[in-house]
C-alpha positions in Angstrom: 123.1 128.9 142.8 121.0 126.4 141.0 120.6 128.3 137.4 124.7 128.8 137.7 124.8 125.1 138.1 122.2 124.3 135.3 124.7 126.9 133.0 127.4 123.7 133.4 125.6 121.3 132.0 126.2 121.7 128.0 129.9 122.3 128.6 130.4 118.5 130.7 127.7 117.1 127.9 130.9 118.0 125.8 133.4 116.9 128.0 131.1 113.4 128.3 131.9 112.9 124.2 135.9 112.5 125.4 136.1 108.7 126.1 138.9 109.6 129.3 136.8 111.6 130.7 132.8 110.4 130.2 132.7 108.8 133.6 133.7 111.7 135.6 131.3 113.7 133.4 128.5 111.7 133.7 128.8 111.5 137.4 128.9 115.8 137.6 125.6 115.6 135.2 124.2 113.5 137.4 125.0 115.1 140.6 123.5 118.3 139.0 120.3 117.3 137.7 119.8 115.4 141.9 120.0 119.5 143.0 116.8 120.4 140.5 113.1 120.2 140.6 111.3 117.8 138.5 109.9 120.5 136.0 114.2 121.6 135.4 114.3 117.8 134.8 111.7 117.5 132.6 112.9 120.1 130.9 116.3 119.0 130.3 115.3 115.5 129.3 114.1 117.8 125.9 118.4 118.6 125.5 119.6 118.4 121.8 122.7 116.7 124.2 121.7 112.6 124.3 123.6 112.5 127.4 121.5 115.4 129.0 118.3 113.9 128.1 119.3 110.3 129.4 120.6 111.3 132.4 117.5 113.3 133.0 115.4 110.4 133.0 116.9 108.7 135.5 117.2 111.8 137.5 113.1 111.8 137.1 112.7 108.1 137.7 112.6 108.1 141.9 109.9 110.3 141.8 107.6 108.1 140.6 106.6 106.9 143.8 105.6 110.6 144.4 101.4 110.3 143.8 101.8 114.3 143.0 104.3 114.0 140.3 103.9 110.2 139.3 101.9 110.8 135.8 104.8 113.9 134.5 107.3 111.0 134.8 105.7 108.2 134.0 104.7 110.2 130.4 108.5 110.8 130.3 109.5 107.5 130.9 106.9 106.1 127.9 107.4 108.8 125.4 111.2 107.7 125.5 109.7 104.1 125.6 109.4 105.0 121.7 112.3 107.3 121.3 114.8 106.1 117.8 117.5 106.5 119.9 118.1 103.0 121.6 120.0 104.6 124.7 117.2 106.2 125.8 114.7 103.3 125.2 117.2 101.1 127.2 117.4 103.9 129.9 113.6 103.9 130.2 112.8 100.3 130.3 115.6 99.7 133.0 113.9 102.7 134.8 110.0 101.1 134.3 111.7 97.6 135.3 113.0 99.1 138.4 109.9 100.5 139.7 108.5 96.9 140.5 105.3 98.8 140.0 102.8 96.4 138.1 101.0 99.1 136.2 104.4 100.2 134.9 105.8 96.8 134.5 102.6 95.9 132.3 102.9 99.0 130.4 106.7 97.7 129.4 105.1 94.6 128.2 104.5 96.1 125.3 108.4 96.9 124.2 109.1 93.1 123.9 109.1 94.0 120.1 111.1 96.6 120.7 114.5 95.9 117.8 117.6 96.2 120.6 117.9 92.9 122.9 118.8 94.7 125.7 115.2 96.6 125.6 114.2 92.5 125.4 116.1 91.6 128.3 114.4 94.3 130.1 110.9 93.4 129.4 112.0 89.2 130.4 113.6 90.5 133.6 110.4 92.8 133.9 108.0 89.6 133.3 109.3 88.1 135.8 108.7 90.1 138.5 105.1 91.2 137.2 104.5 87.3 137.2 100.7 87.2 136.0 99.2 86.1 132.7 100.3 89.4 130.7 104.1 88.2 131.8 103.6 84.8 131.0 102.5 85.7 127.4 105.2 87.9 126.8 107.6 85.4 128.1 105.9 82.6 125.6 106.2 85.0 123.1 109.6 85.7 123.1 110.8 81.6 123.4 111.4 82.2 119.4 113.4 85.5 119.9 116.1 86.1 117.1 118.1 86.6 119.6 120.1 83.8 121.5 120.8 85.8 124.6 117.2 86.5 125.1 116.1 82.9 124.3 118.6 81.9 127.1 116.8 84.7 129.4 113.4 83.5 128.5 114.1 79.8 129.3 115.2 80.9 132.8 112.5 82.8 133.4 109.9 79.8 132.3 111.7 77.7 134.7 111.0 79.9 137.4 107.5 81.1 136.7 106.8 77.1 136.2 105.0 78.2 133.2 103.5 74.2 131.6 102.6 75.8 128.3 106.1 76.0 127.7 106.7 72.3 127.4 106.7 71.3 124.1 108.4 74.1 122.6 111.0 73.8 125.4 112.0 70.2 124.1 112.9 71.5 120.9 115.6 73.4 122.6 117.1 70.6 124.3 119.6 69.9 120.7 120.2 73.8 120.6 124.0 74.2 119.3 124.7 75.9 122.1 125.8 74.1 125.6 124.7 77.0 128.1 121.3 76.7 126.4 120.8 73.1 126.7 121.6 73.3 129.9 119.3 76.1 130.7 116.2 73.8 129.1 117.1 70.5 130.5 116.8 72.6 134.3 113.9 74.1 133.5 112.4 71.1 132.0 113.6 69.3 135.4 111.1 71.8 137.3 108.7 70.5 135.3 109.7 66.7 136.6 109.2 66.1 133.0 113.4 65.5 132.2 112.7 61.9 131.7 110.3 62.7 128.6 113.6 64.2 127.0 114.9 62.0 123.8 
C-alpha cells in the first residue's frame, strides 16, 4: 500500500519539472505525502527533489497543533527557516505565519532580514497578527525596506496596529514617487488624526 505509494514519488518529482504538467503533479505529491506518518514526512522533506522536500513541509505543517509531535515540526519548519533555497524559506514562513501561534510567529520575527521580499511580506503579515512589542519593532524596522512592496506592506500594517512611533518617519513618505504609497501614508497618518500636520 503506503511504501508502493511512497515508490511514486521521485517519478511525479520529474514529471513536476514539465511546466504542462506541475500542477497535476504537485497535487498527486501532495495527496501522497496526506496518506503518511510524520516520521515518512520528515523524512522526505531530506529529498535531493526541491519539490519533494517543499511539499513535505507543508504536509508536516497541521500537525503542529499536535502537543506530541509539535517540536519535530516546528525544528523542520526553522531549519528550512535558513535553508539557501528561497522556496523553501518562503514555504516555511507562510507555514509559521499560518499557525497564528505566538511563539512561532515570534520565532519568524527573526527572518525580516531574510534577502527575498516575499520571506518579508511574510514576517509583516506575521507582525500583524502577533501584534505586541516584538511585531511593532519589526514593523518599524522594516519602514526603510529596499523594497517598495514591503514598504507599502509595512505602512498598512502601522496604520492598523496604530503604532505613534511611526509618525515622523511616516511623513517623509507622504512625497514618495509612487501614488499607491502616498496614499497608503496619508490613511494611515489619518488614523493617527494627525493628516492635517501634513505639508
Amino acid at each position: 500500500g503506503a511504501l508502493k505509494l511512497v515508490a511514486l514519488i521521485p517519478d511525479l518529482a520529474q514529471t513536476a519539472k514539465r511546466a504542462e504538467l506541475t500542477e497535476q503533479s504537485r497535487a498527486a505529491i501532495t495527496a501522497l505525502l496526506a496518506t503518511l506518518s510524520l516520521e515518512r514526512i520528515v523524512e522526505l522533506s531530506g529529498d535531493p527533489e526541491l519539490v519533494v522536500r517543499e511539499l513535505a513541509l507543508r504536509a508536516a505543517t497541521p500537525y503542529v497543533t499536535d502537543k506530541a509531535k509539535r517540536k519535530t515540526v516546528l525544528k523542520m519548519l526553522y531549519g528550512a527557516l535558513k535553508d539557501p533555497d528561497v522556496t523553501l524559506r518562503r514555504s516555511s514562513a507562510m507555514a509559521l505565519r499560518d499557525t497564528l501561534d505566538p511563539e512561532v510567529q515570534s520565532k519568524l520575527m527573526e527572518a525580516s532580514s531574510d534577502a527575498d521580499t516575499e520571506v518579508r511580506l511574510t514576517v509583516v503579515d506575521a507582525a500583524i497578527t502577533l501584534a505586541n512589542e516584538q511585531g511593532d519593532g519589526i514593523l518599524l524596522s522594516l519602514i526603510d525596506d529596499p523594497d517598495d512592496k514591503v514598504k507599502l506592506a509595512v505602512v498598512k500594517a502601522i496604520g492598523q496596529r496604530k503604532i505613534k512611533a511611526a509618525i515622523e518617519k511616516l511623513k517623509f513618505r507622504v512625497t514618495h514617487r509612487d501614488l499607491e504609497m502616498r496614499r497608503a501614508v496619508l490613511a494611515t497618518m489619518t488614523t493617527f488624526g494627525v493628516s492635517l500636520m501634513i505639508g
